[in-house]
C-alpha positions as CSV (number, residue, x, y, z in Angstrom):
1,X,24.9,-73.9,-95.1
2,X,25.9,-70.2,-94.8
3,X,29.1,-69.4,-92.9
4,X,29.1,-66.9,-90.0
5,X,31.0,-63.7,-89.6
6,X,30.4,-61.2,-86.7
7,X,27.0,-62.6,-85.6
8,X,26.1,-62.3,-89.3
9,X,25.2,-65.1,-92.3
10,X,27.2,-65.2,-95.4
11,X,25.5,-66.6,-98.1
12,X,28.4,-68.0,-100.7
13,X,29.8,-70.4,-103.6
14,X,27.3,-68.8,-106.4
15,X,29.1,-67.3,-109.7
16,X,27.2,-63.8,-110.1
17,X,29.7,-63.2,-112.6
18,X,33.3,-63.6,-114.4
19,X,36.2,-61.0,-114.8
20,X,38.4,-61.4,-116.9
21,X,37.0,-65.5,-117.2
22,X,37.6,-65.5,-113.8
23,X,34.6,-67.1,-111.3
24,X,33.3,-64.4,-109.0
25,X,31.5,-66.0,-105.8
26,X,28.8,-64.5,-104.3
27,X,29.4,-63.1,-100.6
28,X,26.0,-61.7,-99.5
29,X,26.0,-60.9,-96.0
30,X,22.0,-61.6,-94.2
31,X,20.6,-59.5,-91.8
32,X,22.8,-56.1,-91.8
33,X,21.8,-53.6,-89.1
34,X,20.0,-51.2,-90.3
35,X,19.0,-47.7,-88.8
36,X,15.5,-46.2,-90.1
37,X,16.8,-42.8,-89.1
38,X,19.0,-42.2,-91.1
39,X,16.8,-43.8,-94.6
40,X,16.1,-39.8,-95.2
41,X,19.4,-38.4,-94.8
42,X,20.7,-41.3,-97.3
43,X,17.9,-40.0,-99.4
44,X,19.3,-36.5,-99.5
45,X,22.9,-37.8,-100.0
46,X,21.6,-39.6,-103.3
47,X,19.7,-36.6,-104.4
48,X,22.4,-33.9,-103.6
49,X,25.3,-36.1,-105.4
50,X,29.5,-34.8,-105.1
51,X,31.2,-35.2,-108.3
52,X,33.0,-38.0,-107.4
53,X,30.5,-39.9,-106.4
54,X,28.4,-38.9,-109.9
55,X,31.3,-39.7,-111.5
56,X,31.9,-43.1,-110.0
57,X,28.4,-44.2,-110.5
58,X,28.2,-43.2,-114.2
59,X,30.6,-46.2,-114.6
60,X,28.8,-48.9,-112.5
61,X,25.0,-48.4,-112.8
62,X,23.0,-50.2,-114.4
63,X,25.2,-52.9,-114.1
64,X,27.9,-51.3,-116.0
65,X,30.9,-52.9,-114.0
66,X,31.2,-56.7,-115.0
67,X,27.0,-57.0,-114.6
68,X,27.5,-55.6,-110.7
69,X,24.8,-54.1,-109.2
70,X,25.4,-51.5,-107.0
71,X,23.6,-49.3,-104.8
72,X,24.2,-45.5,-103.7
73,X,23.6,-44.2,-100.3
74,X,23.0,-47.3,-98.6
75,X,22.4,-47.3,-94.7
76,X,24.3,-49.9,-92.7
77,X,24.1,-50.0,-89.0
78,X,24.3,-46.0,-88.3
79,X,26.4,-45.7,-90.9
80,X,26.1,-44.7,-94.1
81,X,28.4,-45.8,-97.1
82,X,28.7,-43.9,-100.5
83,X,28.0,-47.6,-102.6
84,X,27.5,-51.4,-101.5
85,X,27.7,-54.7,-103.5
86,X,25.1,-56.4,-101.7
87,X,26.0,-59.8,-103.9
88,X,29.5,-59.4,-102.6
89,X,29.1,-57.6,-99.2
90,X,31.3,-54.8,-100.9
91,X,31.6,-51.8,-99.8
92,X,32.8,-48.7,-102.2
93,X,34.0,-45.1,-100.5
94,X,35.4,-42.4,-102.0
95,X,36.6,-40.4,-99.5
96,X,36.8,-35.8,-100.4
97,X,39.0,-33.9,-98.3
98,X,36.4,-34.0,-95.2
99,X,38.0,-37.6,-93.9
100,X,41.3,-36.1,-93.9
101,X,40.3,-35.0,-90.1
102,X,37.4,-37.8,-89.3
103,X,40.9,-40.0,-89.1
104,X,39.3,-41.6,-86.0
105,X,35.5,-41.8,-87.1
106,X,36.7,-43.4,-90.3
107,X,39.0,-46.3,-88.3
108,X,36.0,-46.7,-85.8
109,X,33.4,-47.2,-88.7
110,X,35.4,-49.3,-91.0
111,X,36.7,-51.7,-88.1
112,X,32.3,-51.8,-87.3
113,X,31.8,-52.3,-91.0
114,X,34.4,-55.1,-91.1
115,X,33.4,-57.0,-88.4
116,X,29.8,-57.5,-90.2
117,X,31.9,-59.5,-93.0
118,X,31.9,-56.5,-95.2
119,X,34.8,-55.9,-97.3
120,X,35.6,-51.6,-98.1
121,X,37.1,-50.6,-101.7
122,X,38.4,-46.7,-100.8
123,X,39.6,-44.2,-103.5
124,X,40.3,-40.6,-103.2
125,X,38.0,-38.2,-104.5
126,X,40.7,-36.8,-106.6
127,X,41.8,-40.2,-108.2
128,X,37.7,-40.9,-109.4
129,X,37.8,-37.5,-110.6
130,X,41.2,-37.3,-112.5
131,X,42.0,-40.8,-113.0
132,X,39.0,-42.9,-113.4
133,X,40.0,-45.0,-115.4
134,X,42.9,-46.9,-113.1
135,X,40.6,-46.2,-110.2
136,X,38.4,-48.7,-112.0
137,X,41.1,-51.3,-112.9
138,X,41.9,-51.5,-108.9
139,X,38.5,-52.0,-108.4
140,X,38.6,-54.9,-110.7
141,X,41.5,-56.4,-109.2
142,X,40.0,-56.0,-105.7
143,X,37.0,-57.9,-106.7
144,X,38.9,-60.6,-108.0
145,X,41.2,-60.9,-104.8
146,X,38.3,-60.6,-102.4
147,X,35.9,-62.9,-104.3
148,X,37.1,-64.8,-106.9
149,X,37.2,-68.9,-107.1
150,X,41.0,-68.8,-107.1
151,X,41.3,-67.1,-103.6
């Protein structure tokens, strides 16, 4: 029986992977909103691609993060979030210099975001771009506090 988080169902207990030999359970949240407006502008985003982002998704498509799919672009609600786990219900921002002053926006959005059951991984443009490598490894470890078997 799915469990139920912010009017939303959360589909969990399969392994979609291991870390480290570490159990990952599913979390896929049913039934996110979704606004059809904004499916071109997502488009664009996905076409246009910042560095960071490019840079970030070099490491993870294809599976290339522990067998993880994730997607680019992807419209939640009226919202749109740089990458999403939809196994896990994860959510992956890298936020530039613009969110520096979009302090209010950003609280609003992520507090919507969280309420659907999501979970948000943030890193700083410049980290993904000048220290990948431990950007990745914090990834890892959030993954494995969010949605391992052990938790």
């Amino acid at each position: 029986m799915p469990e139920r988080r912010g009017g939303q169902n959360i589909i969990m207990n399969k392994i979609i992977t291991y870390i480290n030999e570490i159990p990952i359970k599913r979390n896929f949240v049913e039934n996110l909103p979704y606004n059809i407006k904004l499916k071109s502008r997502a488009r664009a985003l996905r076409k246009a691609g910042n560095y960071p982002e490019v840079a970030f998704w070099l490491q993870v498509k294809k599976n290339g993060f522990h067998n993880i799919d994730f997607d680019r672009q992807r419209v939640i609600g009226n919202y749109i979030v740089d990458f999403y786990v939809k196994t896990l219900g994860l959510i992956v921002e890298i936020d530039g210099e613009s969110h520096n002053v979009k302090e209010e926006y950003d609280k609003k959005r992520e507090e919507y975001l969280e309420s659907l059951g999501l979970k948000i991984f943030k890193a700083t443009s410049i980290r993904v771009l000048h220290d990948l490598d431990n950007v990745m490894k914090e990834l890892e470890l959030f993954v494995l506090e969010h949605f391992s078997y052990q938790n």
